[in-house]
C-alpha positions as CSV (number, residue, x, y, z in Angstrom):
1,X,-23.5,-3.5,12.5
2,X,-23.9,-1.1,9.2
3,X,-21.8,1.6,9.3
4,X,-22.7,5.4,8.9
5,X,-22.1,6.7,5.5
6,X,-20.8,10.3,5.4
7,X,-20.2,11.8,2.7
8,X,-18.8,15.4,3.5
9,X,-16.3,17.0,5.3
10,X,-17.7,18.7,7.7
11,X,-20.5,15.9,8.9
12,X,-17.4,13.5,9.2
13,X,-15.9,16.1,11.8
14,X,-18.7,16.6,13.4
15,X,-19.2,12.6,13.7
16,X,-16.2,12.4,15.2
17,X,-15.4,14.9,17.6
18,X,-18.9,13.5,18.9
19,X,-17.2,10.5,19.3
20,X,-14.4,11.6,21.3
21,X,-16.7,13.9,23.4
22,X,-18.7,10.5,24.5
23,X,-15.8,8.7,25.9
24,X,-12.0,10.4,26.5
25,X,-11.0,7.1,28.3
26,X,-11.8,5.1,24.9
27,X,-11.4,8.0,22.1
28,X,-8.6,6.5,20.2
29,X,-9.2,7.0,16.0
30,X,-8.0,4.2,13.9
31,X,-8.3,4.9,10.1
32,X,-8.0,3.0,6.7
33,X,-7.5,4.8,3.5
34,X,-8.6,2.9,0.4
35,X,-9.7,4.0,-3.2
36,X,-12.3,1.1,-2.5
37,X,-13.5,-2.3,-4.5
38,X,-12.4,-3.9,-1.0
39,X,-10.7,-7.2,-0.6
40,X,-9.8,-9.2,2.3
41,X,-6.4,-7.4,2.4
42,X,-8.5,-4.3,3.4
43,X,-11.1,-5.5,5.8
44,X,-7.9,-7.1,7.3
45,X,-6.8,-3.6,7.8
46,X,-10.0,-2.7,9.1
47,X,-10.3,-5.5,11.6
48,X,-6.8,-4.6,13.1
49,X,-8.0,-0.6,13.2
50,X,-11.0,-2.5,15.0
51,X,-9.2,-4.2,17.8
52,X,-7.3,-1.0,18.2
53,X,-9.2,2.1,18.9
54,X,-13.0,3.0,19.8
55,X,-13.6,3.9,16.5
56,X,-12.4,3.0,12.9
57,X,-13.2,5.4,10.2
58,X,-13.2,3.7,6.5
59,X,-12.3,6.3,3.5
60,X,-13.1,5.0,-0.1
61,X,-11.9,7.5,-2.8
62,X,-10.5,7.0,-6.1
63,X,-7.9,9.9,-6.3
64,X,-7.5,11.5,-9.7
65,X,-4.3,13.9,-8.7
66,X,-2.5,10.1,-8.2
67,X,-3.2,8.7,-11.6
68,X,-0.8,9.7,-14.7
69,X,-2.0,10.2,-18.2
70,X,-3.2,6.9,-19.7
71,X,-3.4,5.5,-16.4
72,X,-6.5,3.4,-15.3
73,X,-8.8,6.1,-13.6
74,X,-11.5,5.6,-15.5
75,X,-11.5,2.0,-15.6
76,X,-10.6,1.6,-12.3
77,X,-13.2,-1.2,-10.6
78,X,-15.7,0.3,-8.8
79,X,-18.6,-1.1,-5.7
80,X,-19.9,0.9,-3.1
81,X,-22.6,-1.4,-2.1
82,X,-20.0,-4.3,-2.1
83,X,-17.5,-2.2,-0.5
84,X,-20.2,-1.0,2.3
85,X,-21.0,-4.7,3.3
86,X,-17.0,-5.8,3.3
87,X,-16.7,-2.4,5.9
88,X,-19.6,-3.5,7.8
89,X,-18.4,-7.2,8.4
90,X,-15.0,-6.1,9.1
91,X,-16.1,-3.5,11.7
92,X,-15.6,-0.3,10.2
93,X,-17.9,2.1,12.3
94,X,-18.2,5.0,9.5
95,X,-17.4,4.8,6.1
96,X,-16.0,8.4,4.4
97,X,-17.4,8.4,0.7
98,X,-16.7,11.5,-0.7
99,X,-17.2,13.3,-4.4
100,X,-13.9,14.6,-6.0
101,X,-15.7,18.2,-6.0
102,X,-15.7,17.9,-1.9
103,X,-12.3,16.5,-1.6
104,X,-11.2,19.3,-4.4
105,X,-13.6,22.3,-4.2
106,X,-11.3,24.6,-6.5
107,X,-8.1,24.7,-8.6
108,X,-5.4,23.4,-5.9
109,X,-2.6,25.6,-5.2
110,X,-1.0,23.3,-3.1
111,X,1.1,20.2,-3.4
112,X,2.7,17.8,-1.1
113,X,6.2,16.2,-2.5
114,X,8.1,14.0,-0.6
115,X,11.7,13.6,-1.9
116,X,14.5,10.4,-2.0
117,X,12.2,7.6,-1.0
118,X,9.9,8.4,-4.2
119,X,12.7,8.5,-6.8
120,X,13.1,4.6,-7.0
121,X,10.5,1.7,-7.9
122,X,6.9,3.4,-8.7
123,X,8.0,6.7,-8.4
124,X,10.7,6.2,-11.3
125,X,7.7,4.8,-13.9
126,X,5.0,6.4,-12.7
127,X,6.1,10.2,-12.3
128,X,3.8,12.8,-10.2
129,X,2.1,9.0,-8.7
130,X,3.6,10.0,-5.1
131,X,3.0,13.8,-5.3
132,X,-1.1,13.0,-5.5
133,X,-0.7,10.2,-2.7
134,X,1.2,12.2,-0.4
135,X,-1.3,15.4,-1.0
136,X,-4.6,13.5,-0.5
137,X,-3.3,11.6,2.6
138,X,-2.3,14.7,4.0
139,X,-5.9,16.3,3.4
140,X,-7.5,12.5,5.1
141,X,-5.1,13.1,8.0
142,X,-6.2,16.6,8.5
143,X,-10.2,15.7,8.5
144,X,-9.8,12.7,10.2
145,X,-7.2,13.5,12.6
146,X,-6.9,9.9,13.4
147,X,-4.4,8.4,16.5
148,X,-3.7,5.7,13.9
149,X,-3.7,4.7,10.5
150,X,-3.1,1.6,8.8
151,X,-1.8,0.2,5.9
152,X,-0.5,-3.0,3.6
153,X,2.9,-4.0,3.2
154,X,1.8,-4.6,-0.5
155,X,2.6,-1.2,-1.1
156,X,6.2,-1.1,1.0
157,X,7.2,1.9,-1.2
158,X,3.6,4.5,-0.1
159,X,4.3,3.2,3.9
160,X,8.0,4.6,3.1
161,X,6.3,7.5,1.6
162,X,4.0,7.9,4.1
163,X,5.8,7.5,7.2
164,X,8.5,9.8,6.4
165,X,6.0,12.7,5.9
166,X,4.2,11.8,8.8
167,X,7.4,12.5,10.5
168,X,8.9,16.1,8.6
169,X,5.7,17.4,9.2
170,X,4.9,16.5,12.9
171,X,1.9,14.9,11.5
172,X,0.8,13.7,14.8
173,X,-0.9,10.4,13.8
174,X,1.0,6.5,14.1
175,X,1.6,4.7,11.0
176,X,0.7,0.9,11.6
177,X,2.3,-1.6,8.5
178,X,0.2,-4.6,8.3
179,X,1.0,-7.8,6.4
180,X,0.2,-8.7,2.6
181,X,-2.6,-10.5,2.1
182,X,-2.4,-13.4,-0.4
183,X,-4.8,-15.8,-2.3
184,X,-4.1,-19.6,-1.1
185,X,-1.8,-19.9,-4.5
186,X,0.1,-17.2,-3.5
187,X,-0.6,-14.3,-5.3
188,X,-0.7,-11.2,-3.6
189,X,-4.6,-9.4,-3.5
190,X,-4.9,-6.1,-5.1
191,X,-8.3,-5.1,-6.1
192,X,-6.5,-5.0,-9.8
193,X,-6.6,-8.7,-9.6
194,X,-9.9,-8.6,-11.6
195,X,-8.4,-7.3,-15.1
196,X,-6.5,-10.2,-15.1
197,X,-6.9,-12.7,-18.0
198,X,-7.5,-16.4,-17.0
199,X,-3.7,-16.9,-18.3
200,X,-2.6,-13.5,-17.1
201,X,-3.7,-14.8,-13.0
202,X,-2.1,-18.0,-13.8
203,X,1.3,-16.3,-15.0
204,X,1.0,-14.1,-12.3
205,X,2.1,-16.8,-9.8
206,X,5.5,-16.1,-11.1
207,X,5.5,-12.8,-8.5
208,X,5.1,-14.7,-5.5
209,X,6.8,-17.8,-6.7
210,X,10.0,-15.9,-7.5
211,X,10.3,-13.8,-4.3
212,X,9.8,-17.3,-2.4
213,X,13.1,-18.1,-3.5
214,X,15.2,-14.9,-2.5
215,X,16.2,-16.1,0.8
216,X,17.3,-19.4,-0.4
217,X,19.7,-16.9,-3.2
218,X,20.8,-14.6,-0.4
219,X,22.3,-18.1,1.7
220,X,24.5,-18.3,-1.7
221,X,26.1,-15.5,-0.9
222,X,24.8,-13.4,-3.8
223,X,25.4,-9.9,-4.4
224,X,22.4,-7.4,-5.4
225,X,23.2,-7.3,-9.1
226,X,22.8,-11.2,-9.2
227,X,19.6,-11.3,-7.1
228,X,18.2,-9.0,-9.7
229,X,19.4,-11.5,-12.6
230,X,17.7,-13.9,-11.0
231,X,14.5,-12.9,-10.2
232,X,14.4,-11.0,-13.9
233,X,15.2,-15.0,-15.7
234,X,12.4,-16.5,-13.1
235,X,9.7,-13.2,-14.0
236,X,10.8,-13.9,-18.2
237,X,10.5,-17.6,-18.2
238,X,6.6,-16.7,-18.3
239,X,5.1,-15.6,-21.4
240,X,3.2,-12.7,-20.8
241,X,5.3,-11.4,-18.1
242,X,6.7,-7.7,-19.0
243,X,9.1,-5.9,-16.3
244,X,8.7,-2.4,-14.9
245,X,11.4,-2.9,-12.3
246,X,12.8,-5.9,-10.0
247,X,14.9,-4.2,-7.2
248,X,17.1,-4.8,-4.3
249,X,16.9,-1.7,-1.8
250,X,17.3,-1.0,2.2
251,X,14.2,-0.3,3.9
252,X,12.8,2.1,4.8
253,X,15.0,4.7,3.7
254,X,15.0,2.8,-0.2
255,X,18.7,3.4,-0.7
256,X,20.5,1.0,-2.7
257,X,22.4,-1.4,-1.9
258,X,26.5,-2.4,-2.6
259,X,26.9,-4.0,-5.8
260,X,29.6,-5.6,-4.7
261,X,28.7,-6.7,-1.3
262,X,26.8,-10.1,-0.6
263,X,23.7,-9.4,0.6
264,X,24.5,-11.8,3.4
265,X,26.1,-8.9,4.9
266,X,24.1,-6.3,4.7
267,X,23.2,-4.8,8.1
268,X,19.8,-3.4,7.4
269,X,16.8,-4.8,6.2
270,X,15.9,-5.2,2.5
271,X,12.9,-4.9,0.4
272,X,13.2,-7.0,-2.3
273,X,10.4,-5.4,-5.1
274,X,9.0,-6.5,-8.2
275,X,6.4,-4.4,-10.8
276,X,5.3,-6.6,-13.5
277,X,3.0,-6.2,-16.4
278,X,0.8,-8.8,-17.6
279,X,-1.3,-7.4,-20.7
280,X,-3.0,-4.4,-19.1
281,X,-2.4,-5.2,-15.3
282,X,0.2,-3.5,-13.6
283,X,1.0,-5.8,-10.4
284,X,3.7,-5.1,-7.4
285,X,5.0,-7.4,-4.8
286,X,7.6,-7.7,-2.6
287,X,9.7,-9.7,0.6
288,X,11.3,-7.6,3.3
289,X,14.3,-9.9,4.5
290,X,16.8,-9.3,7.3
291,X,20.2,-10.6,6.2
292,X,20.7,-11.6,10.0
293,X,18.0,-14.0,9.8
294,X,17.5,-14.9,6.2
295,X,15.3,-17.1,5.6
296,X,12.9,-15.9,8.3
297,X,10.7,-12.9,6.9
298,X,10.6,-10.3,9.1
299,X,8.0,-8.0,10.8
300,X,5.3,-7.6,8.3
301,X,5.6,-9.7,4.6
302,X,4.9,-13.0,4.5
């Protein structure tokens, strides 16, 4: 079934109080928040948001206010007509597709900054990137008004984000985390996959490949500081690999662990992330391991 295609603010609400008006006994909201060029990581999102409510609501927009100088707004891969078919097939019922001048009719005067959980991993290298994600997913919370909304565990760090606005400001939506998605060799799907050199994608295995091994480490008895070592010698041995950050933190609260302490003991769970370069690609992965049951992943990474 196509979708409908909305492209304001107002139509969208009117679409879906309509919706709940038809049917209270099946008027749950489920919503998926992408900047678009879809991948199977997304319409995997979209299927769950399917099997969960009476309608799921699609947003595609590239948000400037999250991009930094030199960042890859312009460039960044575009497809609405791909992106429409991936929604349709994965049972999206509307599709939200709106123009930065809707989304941003004037000079904003307001900002949404959530502390702590942003000063670590992308928020360290890419300062004022949290700020625009919080502030638009506020805005998409207050048009859609959805009962749940969904996102990948790619992005551990924005569900962190995310979740503890949600919560400060009585935000009354549920935040669902929903497993990375990987290619068959591993590598974890981002829709910036496609700048990748032939030799960048094959080096990029080293991601996945590395964090594979972490809950082999953590049985040695390891302590944070040598995890890191670790996985930094594994990321290096590759050519065009070049390091943003390769971390060891509790989740979801991204505090930092002991130094001293084998991870073994730790009594939360930990998010093991990576941010690599390869030429002009910026790529993140991670594991989320409980130290109880190493060598098991727990509840959403895989």
């Amino acid at each position: 079934m196509t979708p409908k295609i909305i492209r304001t603010i107002a139509v969208l609400r009117k679409e879906i109080a309509a919706f709940r008006m038809s049917d209270p006994s099946n008027s749950s909201v489920g919503f998926v928040p992408t900047m678009g060029y879809l991948h199977e990581g997304h319409a995997s999102l979209l299927r769950r948001s399917a099997s969960d409510n009476g309608l799921t609501v699609l947003s595609i927009f590239v948000n400037p206010i999250q991009f930094g100088p030199g960042e890859d707004l312009d460039k960044y891969p575009r497809n609405e007509t791909r992106d429409i078919q991936v929604a349709a097939e994965a049972g999206a019922d509307i599709v939200f597709l709106p123009e930065v001048k809707e989304m941003y009719p004037r000079q904003r005067v307001t900002n949404v900054t959530v502390t702590d959980v942003t000063e670590r991993l992308c928020g360290a290298s890419r300062p004022g990137h949290f700020d625009g994600v919080a502030t638009v997913v506020t805005k998409l919370f207050n048009i859609v008004q959805p009962n749940r909304a969904y996102f990948g565990m790619k992005d551990a760090q924005q569900i962190a984000v995310i979740s503890n606005m949600v919560q400060d400001l009585n935000i009354p939506v549920e935040i669902i985390p929903c497993p990375i998605v990987r290619e068959e060799d591993g590598l974890a799907l981002s829709s910036r996959n496609v700048y990748l050199t032939s030799e960048e994608r094959k080096q990029a295995l080293v991601l996945s490949r590395s964090l594979s091994h972490v809950a082999d480490w953590m049985q040695e008895g390891i302590t944070a500081i040598e995890l890191v070592q670790r996985l930094k010698a594994e990321i290096n041995g590759v050519s065009l690999a070049d390091i943003d950050y390769a971390e060891v933190l509790t989740y979801p609260d991204l505090s930092p662990t002991d130094t001293n302490r084998p991870l073994i003991k730790v009594e939360k769970e930990l998010l093991i992330a990576v941010a690599v370069r390869f030429g002009k690609t910026r790529l993140i992965d991670n594991r989320l391991l409980n130290p109880a049951e190493v060598g098991a992943e727990v509840c959403f990474a895989k």
